[in-house]
N, C-alpha and C positions, 0 to 999 in steps of 0.2 A: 151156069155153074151150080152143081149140086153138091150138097154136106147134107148125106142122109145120116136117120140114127144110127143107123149100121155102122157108120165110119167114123159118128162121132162117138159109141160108147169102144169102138176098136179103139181110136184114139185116147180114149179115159182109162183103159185097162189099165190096173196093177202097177205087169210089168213092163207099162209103154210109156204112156206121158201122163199120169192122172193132176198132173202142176199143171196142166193147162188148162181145167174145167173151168174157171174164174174167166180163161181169156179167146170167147168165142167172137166176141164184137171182133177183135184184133185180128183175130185167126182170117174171118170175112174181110177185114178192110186190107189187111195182107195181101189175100187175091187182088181187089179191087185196085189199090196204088199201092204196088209194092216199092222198095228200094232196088230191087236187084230181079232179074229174071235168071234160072240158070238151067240147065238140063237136068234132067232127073236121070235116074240110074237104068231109066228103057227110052226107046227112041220116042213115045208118044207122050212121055212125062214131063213137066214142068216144074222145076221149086221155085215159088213165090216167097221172097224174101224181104223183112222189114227190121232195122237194125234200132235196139235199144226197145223192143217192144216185146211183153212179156217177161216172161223168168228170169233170160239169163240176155244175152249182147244182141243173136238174134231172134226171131222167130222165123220158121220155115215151112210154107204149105208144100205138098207133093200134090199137081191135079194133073191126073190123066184123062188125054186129050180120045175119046172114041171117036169112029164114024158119023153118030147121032148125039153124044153128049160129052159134058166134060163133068169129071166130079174127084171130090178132095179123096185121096189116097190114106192121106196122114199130114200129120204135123208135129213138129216138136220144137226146141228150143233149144239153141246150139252157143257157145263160145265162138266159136270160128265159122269161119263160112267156106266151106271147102265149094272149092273154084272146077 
């Protein structure tokens, strides 16, 4: 599983999630035992989800799954957990 800089200063952007910079341990251990596994919005995607962790109720990694690797997409922090 890879979290390059690429994705982790996409993910820091402005206007994306820059409240997450504090919670990179989280964001990793999200992947690792998450609470919840759920599809992501394409067929190779996965949202890694951990509830009461981070900003807000959840935190949620997106990592797409390649041929040869897997690597985090994004993440944010959500109220709800859309199913």
């Amino acid at each position: 599983m890879e979290l390059n800089r690429e994705r982790w200063e996409h993910i820091l952007e402005p206007e994306r999630h820059p409240e997450l910079a504090q919670y990179l341990d989280d964001i990793l251990r999200t992947i690792e035992k998450p609470d919840q596994q759920l599809p992501g919005n394409e067929a190779d995607e996965i949202r890694f989800a951990a509830e009461h962790v981070g900003p807000s109720r959840w935190l949620q990694v997106v990592v797409v799954f390649g041929s040869d690797r897997a690597f985090v997409v994004t993440a944010f922090a959500s109220r709800r957990l859309r199913k």
